[in-house]
Structure formats: C-alpha cells, structure tokens
mmCIF entry with sequence, helices, sheets and N, C-alpha, C, O atoms, coordinates in Angstrom:
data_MODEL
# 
_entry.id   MODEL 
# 
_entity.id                         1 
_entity.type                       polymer 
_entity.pdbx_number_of_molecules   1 
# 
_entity_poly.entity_id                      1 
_entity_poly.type                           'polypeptide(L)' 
_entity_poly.nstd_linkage                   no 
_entity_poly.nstd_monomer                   no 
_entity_poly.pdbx_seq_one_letter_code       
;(UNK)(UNK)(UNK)(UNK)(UNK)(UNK)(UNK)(UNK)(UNK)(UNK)(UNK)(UNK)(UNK)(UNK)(UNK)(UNK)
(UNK)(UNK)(UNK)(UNK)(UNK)(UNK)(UNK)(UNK)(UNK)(UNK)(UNK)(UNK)(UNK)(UNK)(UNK)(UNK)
(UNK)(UNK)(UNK)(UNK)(UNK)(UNK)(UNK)(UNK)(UNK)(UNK)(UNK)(UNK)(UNK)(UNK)(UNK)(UNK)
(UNK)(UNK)(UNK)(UNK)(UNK)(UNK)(UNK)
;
_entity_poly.pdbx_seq_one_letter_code_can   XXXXXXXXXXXXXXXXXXXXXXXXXXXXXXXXXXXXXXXXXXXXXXXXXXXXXXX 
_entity_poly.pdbx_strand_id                 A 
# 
loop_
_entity_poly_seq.entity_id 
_entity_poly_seq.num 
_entity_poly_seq.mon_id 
_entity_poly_seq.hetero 
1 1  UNK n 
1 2  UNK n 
1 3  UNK n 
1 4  UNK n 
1 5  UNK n 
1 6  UNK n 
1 7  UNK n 
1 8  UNK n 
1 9  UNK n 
1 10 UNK n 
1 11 UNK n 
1 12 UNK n 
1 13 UNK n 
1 14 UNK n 
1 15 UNK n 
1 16 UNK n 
1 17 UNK n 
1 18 UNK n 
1 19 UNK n 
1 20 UNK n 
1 21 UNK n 
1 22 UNK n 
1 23 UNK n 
1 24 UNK n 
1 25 UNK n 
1 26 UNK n 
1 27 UNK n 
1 28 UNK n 
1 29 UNK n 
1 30 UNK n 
1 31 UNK n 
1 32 UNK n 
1 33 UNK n 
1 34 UNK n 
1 35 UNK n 
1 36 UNK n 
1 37 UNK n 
1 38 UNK n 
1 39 UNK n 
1 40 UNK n 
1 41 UNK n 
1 42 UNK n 
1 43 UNK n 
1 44 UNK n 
1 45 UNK n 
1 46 UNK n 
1 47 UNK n 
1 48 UNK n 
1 49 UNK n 
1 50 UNK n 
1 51 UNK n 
1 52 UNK n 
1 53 UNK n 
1 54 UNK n 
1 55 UNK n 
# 
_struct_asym.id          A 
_struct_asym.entity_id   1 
# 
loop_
_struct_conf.conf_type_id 
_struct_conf.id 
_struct_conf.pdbx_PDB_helix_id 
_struct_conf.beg_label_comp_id 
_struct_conf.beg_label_asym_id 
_struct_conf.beg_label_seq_id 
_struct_conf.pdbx_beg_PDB_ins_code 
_struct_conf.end_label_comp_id 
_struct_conf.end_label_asym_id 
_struct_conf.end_label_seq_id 
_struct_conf.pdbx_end_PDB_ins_code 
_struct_conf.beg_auth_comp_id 
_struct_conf.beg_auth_asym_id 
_struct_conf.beg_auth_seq_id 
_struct_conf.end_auth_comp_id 
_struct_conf.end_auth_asym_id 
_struct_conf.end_auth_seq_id 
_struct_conf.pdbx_PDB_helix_class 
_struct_conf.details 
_struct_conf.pdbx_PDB_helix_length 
HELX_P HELX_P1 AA1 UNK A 16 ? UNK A 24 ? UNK A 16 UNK A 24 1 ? 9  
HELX_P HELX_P2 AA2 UNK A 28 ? UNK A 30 ? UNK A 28 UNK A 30 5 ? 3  
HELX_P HELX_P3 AA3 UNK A 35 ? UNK A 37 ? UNK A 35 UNK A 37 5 ? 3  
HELX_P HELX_P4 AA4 UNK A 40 ? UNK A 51 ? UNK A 40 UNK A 51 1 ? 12 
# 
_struct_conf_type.id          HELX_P 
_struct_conf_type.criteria    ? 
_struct_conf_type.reference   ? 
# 
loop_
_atom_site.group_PDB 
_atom_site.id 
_atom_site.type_symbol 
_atom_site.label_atom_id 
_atom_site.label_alt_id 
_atom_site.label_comp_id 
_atom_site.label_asym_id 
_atom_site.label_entity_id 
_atom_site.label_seq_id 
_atom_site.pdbx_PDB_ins_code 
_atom_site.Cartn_x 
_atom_site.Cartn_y 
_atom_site.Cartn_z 
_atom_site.occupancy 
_atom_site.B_iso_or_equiv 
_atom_site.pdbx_formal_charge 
_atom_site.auth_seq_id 
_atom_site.auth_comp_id 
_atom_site.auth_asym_id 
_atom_site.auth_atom_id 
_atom_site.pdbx_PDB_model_num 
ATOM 1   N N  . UNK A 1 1  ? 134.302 127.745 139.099 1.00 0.00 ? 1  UNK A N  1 
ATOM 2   C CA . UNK A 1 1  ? 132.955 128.264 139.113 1.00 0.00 ? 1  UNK A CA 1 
ATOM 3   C C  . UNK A 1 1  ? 131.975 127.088 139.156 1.00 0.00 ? 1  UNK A C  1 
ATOM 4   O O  . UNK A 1 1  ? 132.097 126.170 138.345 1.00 0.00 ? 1  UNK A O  1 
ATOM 5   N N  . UNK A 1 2  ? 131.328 127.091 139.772 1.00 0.00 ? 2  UNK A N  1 
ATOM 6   C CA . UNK A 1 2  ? 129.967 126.193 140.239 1.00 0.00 ? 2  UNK A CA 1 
ATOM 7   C C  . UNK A 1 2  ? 128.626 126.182 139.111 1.00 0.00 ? 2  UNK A C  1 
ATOM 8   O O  . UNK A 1 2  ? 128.049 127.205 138.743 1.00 0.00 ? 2  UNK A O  1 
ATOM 9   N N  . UNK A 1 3  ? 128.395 125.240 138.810 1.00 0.00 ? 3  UNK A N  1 
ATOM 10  C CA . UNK A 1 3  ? 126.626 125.152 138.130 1.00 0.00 ? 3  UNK A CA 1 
ATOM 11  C C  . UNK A 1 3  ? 126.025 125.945 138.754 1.00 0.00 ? 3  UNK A C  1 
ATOM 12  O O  . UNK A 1 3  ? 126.262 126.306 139.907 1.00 0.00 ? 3  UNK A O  1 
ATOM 13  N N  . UNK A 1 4  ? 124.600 126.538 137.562 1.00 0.00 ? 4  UNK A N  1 
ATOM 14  C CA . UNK A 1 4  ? 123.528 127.303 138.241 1.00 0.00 ? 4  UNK A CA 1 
ATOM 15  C C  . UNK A 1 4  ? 123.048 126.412 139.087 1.00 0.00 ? 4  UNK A C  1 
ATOM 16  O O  . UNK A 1 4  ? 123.446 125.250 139.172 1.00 0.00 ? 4  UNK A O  1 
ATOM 17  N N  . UNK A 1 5  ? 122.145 126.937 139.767 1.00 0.00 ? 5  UNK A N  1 
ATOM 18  C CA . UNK A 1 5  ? 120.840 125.985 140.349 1.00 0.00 ? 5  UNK A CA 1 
ATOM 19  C C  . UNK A 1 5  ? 120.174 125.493 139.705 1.00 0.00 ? 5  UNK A C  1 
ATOM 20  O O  . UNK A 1 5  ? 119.811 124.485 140.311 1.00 0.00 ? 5  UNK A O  1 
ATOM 21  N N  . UNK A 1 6  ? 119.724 125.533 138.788 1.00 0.00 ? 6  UNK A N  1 
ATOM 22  C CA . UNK A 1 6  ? 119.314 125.259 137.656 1.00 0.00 ? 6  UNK A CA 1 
ATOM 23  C C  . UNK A 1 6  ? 119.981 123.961 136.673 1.00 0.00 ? 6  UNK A C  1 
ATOM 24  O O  . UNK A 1 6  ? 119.223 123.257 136.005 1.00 0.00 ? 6  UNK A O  1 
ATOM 25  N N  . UNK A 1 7  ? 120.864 123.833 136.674 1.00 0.00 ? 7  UNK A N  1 
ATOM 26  C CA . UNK A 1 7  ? 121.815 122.787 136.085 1.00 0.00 ? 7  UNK A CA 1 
ATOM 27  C C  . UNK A 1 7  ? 122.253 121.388 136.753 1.00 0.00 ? 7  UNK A C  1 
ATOM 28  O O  . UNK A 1 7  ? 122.831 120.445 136.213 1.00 0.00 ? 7  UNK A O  1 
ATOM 29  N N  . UNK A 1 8  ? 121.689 121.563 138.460 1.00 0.00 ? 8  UNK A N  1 
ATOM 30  C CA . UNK A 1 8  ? 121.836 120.617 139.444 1.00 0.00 ? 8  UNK A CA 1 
ATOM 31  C C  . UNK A 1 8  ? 120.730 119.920 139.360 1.00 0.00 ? 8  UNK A C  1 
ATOM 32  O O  . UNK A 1 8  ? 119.645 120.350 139.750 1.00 0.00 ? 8  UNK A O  1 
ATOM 33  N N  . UNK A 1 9  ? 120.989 118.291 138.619 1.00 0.00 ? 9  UNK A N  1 
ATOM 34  C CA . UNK A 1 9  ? 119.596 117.432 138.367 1.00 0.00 ? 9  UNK A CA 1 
ATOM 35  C C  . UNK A 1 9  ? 119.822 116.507 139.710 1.00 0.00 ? 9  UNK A C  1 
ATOM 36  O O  . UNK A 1 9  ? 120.836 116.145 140.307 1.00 0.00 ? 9  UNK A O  1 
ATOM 37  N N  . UNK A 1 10 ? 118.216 116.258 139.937 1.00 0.00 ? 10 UNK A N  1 
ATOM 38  C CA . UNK A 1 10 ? 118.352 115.212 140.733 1.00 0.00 ? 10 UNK A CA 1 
ATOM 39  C C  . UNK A 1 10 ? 118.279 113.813 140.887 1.00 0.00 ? 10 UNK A C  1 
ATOM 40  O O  . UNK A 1 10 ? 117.412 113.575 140.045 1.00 0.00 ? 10 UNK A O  1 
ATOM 41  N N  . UNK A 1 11 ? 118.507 112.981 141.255 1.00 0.00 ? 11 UNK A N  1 
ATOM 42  C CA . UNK A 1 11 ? 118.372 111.588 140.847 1.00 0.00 ? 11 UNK A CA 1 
ATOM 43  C C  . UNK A 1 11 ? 117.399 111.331 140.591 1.00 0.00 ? 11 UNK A C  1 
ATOM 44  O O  . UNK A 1 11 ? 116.436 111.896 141.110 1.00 0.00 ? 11 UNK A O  1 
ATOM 45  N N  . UNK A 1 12 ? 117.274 110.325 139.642 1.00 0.00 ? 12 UNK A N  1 
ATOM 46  C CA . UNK A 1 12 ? 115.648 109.974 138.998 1.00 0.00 ? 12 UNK A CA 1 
ATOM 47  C C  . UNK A 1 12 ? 114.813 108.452 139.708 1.00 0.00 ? 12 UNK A C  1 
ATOM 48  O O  . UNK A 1 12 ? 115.663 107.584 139.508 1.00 0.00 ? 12 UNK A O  1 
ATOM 49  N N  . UNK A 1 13 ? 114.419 108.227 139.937 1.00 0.00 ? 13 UNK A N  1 
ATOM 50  C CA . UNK A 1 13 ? 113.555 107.425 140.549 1.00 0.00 ? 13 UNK A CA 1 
ATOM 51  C C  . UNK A 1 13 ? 113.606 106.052 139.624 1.00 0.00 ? 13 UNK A C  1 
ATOM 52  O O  . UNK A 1 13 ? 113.615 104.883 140.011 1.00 0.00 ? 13 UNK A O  1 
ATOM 53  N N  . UNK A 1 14 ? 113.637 106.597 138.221 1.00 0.00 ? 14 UNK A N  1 
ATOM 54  C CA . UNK A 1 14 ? 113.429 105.296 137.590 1.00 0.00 ? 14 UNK A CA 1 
ATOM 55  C C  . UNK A 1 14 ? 112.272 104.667 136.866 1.00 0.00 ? 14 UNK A C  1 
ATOM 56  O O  . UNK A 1 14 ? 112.040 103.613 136.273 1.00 0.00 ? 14 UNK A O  1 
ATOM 57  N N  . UNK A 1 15 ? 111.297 106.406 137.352 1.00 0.00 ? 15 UNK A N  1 
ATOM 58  C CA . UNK A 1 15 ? 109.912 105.836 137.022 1.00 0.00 ? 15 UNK A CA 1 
ATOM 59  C C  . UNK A 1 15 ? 109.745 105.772 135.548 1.00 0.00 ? 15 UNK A C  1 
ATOM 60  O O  . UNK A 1 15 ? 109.209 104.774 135.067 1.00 0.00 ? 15 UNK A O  1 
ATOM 61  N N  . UNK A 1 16 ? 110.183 106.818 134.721 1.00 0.00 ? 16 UNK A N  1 
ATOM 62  C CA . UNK A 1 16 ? 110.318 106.802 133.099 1.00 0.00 ? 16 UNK A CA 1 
ATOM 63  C C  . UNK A 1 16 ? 109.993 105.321 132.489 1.00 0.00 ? 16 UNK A C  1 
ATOM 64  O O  . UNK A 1 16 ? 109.054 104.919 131.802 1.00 0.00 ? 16 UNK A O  1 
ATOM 65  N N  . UNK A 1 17 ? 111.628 104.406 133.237 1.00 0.00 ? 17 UNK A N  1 
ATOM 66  C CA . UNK A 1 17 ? 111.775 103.552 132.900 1.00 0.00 ? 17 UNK A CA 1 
ATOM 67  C C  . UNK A 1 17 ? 111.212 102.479 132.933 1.00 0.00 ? 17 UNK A C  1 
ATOM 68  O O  . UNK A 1 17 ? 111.435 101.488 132.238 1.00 0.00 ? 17 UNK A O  1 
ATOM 69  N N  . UNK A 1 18 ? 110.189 102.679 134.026 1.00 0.00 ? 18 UNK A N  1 
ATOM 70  C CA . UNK A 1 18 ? 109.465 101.495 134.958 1.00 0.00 ? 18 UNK A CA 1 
ATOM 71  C C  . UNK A 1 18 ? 108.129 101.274 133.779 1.00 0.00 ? 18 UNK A C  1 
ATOM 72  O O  . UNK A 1 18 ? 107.881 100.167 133.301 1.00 0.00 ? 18 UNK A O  1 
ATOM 73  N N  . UNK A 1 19 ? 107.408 102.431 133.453 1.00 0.00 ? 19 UNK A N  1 
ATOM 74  C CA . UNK A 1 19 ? 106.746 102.805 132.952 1.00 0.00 ? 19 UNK A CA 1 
ATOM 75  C C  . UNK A 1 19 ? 106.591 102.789 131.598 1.00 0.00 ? 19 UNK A C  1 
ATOM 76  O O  . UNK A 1 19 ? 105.488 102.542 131.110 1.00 0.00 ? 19 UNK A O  1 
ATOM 77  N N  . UNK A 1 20 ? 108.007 103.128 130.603 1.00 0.00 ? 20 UNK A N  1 
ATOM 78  C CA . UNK A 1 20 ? 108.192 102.494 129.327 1.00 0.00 ? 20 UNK A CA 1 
ATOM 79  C C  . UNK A 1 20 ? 108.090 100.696 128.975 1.00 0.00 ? 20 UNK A C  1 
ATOM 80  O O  . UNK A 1 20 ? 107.543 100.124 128.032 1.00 0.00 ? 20 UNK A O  1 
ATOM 81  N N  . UNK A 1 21 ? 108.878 100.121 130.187 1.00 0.00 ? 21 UNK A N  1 
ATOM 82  C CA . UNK A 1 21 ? 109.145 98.748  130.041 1.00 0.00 ? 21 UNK A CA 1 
ATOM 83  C C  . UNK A 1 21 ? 107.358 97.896  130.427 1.00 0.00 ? 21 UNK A C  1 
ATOM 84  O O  . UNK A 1 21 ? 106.833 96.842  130.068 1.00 0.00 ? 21 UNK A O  1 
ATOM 85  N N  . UNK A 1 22 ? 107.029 98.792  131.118 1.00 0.00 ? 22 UNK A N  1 
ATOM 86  C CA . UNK A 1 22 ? 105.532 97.881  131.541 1.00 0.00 ? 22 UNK A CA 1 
ATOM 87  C C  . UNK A 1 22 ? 104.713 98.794  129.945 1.00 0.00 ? 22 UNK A C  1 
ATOM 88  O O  . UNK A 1 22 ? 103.808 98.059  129.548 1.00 0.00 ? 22 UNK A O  1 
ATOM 89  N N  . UNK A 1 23 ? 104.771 99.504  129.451 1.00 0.00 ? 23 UNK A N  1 
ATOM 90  C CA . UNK A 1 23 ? 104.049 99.559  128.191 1.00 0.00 ? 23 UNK A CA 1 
ATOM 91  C C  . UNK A 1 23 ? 104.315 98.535  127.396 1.00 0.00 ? 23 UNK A C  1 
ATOM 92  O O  . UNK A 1 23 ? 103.445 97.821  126.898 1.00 0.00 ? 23 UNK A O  1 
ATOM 93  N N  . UNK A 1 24 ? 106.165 98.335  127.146 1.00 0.00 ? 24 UNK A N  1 
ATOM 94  C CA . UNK A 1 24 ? 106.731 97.472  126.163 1.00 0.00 ? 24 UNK A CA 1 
ATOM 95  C C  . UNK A 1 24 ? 106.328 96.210  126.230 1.00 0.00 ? 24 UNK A C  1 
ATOM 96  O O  . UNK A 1 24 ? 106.248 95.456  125.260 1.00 0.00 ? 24 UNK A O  1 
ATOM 97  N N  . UNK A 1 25 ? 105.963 95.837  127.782 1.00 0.00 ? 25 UNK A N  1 
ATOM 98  C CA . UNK A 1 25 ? 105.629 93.930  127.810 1.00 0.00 ? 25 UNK A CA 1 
ATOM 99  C C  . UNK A 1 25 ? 104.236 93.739  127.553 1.00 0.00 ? 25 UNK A C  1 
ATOM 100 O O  . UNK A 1 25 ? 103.701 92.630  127.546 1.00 0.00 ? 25 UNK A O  1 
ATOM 101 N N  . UNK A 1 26 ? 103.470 95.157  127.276 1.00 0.00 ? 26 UNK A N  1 
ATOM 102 C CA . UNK A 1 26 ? 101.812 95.015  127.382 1.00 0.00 ? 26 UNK A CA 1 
ATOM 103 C C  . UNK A 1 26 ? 101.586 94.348  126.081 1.00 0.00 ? 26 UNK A C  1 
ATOM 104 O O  . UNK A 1 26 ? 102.444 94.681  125.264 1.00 0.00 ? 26 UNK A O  1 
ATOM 105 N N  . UNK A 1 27 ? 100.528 93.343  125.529 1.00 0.00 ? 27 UNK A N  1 
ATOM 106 C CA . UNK A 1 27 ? 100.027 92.633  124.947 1.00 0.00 ? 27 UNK A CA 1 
ATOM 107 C C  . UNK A 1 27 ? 100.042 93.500  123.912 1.00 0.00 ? 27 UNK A C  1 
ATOM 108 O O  . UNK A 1 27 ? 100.105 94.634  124.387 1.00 0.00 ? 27 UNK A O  1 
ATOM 109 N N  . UNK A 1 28 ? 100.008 93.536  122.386 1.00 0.00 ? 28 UNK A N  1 
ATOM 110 C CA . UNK A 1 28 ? 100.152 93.621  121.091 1.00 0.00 ? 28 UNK A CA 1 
ATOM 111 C C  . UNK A 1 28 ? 99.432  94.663  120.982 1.00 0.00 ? 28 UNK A C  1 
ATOM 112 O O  . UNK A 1 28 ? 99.852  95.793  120.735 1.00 0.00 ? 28 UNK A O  1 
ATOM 113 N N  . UNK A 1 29 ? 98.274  94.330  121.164 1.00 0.00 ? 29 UNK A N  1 
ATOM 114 C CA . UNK A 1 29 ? 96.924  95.373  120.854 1.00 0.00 ? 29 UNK A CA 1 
ATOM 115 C C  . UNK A 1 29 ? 96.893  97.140  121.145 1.00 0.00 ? 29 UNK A C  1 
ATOM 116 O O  . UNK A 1 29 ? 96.424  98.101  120.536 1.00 0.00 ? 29 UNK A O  1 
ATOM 117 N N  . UNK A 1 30 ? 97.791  96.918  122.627 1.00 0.00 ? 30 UNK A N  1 
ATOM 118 C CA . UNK A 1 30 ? 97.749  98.314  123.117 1.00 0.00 ? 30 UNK A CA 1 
ATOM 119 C C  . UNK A 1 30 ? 98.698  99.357  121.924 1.00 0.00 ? 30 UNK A C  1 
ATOM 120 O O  . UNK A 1 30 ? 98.595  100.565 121.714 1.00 0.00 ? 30 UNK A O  1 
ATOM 121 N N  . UNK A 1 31 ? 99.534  98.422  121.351 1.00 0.00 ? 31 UNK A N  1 
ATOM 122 C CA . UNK A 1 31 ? 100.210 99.657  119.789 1.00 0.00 ? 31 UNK A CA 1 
ATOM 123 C C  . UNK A 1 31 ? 99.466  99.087  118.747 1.00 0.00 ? 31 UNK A C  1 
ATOM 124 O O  . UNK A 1 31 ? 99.701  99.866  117.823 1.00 0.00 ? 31 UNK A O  1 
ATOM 125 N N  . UNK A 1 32 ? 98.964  98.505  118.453 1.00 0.00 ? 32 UNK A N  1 
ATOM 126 C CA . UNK A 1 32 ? 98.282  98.151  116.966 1.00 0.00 ? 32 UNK A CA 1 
ATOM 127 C C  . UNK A 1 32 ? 96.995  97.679  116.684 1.00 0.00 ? 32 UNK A C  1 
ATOM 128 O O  . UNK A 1 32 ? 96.981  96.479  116.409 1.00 0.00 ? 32 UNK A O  1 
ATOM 129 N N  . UNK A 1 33 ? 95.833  98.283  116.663 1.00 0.00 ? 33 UNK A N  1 
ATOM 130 C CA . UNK A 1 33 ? 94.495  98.019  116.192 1.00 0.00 ? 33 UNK A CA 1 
ATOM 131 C C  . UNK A 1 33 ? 94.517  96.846  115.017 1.00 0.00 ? 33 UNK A C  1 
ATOM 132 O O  . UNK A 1 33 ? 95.093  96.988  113.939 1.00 0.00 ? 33 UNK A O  1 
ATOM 133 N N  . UNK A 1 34 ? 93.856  95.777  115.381 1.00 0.00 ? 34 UNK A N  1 
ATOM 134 C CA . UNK A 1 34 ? 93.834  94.996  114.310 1.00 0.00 ? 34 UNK A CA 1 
ATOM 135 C C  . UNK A 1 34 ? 92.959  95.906  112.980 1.00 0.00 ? 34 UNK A C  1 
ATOM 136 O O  . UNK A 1 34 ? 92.049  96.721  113.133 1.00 0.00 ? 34 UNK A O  1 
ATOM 137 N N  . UNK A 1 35 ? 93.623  95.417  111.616 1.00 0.00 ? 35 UNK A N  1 
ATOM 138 C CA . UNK A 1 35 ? 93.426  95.906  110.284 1.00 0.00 ? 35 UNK A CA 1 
ATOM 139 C C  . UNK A 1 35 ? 91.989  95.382  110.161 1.00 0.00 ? 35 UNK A C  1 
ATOM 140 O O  . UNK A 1 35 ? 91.560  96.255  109.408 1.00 0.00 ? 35 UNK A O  1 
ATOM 141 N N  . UNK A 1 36 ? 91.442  94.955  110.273 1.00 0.00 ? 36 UNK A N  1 
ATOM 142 C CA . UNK A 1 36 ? 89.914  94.529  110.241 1.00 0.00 ? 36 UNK A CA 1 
ATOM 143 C C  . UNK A 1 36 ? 88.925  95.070  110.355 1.00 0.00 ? 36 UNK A C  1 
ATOM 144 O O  . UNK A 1 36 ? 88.027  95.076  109.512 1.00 0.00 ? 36 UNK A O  1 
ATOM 145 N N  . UNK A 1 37 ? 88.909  95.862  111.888 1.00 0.00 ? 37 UNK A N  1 
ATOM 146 C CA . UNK A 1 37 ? 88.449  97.052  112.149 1.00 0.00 ? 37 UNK A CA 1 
ATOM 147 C C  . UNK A 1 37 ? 88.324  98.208  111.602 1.00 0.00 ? 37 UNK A C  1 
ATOM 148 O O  . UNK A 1 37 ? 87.269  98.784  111.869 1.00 0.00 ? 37 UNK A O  1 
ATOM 149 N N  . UNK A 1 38 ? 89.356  98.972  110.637 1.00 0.00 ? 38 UNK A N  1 
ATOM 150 C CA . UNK A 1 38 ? 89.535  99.974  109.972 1.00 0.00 ? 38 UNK A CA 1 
ATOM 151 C C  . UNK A 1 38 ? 89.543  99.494  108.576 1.00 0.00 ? 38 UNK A C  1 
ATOM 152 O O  . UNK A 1 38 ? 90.417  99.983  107.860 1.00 0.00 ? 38 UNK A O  1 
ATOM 153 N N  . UNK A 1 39 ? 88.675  98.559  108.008 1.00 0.00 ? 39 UNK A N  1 
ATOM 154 C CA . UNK A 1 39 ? 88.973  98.552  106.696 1.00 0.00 ? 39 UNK A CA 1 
ATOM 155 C C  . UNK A 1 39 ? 88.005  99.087  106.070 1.00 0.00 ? 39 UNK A C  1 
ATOM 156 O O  . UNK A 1 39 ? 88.251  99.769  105.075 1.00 0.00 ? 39 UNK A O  1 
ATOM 157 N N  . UNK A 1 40 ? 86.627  98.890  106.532 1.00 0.00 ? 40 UNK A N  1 
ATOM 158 C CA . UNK A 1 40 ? 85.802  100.024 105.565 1.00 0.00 ? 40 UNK A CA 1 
ATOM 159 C C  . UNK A 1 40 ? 85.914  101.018 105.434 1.00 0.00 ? 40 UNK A C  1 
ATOM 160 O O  . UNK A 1 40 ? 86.011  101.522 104.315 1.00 0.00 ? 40 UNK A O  1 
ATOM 161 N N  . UNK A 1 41 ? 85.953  101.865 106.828 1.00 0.00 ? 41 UNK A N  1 
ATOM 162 C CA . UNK A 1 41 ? 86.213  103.521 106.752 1.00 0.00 ? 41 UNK A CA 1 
ATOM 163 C C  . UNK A 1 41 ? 87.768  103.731 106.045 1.00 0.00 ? 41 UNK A C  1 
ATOM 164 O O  . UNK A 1 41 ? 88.055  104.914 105.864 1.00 0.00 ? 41 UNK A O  1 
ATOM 165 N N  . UNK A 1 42 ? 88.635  102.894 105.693 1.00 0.00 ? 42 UNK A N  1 
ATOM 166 C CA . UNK A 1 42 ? 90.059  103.204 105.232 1.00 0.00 ? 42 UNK A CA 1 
ATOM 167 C C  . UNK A 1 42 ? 89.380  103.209 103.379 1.00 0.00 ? 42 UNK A C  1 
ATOM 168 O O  . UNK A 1 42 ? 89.540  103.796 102.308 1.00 0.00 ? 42 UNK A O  1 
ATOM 169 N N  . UNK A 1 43 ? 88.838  102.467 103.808 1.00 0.00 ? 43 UNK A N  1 
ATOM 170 C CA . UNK A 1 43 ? 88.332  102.157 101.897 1.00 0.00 ? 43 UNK A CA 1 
ATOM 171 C C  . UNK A 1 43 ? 87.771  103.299 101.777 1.00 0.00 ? 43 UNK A C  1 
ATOM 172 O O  . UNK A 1 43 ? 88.532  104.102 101.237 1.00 0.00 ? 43 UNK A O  1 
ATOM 173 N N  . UNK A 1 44 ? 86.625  103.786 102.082 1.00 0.00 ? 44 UNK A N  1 
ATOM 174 C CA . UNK A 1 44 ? 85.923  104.911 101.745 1.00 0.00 ? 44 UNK A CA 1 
ATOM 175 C C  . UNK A 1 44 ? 86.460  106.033 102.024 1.00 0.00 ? 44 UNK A C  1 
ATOM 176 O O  . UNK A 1 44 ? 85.990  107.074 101.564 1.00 0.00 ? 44 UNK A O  1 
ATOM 177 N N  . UNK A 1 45 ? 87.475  106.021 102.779 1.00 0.00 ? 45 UNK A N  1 
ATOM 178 C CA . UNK A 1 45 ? 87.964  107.173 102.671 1.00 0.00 ? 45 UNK A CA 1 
ATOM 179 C C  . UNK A 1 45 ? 89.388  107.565 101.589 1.00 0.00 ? 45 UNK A C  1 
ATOM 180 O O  . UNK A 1 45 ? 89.678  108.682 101.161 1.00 0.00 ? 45 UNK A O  1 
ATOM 181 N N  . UNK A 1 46 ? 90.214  106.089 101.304 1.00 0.00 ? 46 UNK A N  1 
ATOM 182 C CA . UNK A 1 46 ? 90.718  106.152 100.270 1.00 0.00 ? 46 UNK A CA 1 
ATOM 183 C C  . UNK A 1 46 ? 89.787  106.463 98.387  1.00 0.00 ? 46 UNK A C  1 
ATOM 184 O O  . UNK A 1 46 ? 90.095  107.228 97.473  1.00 0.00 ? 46 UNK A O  1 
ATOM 185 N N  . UNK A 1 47 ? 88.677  105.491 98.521  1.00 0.00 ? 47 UNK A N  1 
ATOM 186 C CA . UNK A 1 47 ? 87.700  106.298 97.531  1.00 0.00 ? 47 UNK A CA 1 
ATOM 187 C C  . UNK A 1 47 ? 87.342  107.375 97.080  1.00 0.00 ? 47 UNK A C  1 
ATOM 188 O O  . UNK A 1 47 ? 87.139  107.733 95.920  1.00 0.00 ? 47 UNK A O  1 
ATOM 189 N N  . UNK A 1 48 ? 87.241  108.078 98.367  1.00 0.00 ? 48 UNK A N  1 
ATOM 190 C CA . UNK A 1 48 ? 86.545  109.690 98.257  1.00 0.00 ? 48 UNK A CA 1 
ATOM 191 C C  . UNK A 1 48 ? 87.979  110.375 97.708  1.00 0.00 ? 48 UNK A C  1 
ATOM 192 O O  . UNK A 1 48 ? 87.968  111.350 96.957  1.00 0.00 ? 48 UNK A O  1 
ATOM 193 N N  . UNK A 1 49 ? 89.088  109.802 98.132  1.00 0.00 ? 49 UNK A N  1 
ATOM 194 C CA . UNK A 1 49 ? 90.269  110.647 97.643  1.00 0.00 ? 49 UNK A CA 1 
ATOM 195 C C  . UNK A 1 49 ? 90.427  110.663 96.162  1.00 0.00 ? 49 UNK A C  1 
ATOM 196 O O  . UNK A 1 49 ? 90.646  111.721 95.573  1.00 0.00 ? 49 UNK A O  1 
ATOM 197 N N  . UNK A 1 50 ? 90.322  109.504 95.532  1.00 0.00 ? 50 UNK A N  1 
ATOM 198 C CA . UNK A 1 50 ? 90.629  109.100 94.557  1.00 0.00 ? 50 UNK A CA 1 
ATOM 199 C C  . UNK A 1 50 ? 89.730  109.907 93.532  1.00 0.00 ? 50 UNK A C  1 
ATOM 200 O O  . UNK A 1 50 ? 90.126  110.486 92.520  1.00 0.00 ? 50 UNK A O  1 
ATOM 201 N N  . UNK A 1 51 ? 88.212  109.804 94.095  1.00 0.00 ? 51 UNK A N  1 
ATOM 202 C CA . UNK A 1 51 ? 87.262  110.750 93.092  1.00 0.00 ? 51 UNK A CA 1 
ATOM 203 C C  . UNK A 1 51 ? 87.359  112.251 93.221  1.00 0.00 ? 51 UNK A C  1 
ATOM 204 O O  . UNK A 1 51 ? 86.690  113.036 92.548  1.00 0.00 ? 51 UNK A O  1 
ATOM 205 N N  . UNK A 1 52 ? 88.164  112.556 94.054  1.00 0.00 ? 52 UNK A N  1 
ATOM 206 C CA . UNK A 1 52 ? 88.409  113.810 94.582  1.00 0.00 ? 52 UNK A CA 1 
ATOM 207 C C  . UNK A 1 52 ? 88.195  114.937 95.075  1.00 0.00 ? 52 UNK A C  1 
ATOM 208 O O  . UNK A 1 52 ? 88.506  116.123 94.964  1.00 0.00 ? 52 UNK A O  1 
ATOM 209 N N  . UNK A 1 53 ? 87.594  114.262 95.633  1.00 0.00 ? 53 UNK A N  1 
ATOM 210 C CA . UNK A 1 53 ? 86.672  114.972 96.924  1.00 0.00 ? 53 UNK A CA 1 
ATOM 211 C C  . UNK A 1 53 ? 87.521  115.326 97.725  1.00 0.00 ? 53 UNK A C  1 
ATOM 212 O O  . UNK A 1 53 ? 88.344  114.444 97.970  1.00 0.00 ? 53 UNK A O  1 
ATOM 213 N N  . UNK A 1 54 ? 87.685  116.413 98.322  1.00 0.00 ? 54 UNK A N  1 
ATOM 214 C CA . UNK A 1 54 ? 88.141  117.318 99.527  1.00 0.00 ? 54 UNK A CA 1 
ATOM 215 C C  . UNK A 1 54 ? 87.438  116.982 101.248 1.00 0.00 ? 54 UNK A C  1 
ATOM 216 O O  . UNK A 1 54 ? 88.063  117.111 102.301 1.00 0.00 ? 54 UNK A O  1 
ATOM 217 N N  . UNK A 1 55 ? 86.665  116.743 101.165 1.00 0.00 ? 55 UNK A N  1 
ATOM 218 C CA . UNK A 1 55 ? 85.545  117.203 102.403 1.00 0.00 ? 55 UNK A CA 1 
ATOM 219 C C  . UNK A 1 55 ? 84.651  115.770 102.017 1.00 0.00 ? 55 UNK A C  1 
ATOM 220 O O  . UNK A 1 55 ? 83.618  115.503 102.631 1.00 0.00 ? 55 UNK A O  1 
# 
C-alpha cells in the first residue's frame, strides 16, 4: 500500500536553514538588548511589585 498524498514531502530548498544560520552569525544585539537600556523601567517595575501594586 502506497502513502497518502498527503504524506509525500517534497525536497526542501534549504531555505529554513539558510535563514537560521544567517540569524546565528548576525551580531549580538539582534538576541540581546543591552541591560542598560532596561534598567529603569525594570526597577520601577520591580518596585511597584514589591509595594504591591497590581496595575
């Protein structure tokens, strides 16, 4: 008995891959915001938690 039609993949191009690896070599920044930037609003918003504020 034969696969559906459905079950018959076709070869992949490669682009996935092309596309993961050119993210992976991109410069630092594009996954991680320097901590500098987010430190006041991280503070004040860790604050407001602490006094316990909701909203």
């Amino acid at each position: 008995m034969s696969k559906h039609l459905a079950d018959h993949r076709k070869p992949t191009s490669g682009a996935r891959l092309q596309q993961f690896l050119r993210l992976a070599r991109a410069p630092r920044e594009t996954w991680h915001r320097p901590r500098a930037a987010a430190g006041t609003s991280r503070l004040k918003q860790f604050l407001r938690i602490a006094r316990g504020r909701e909203v």
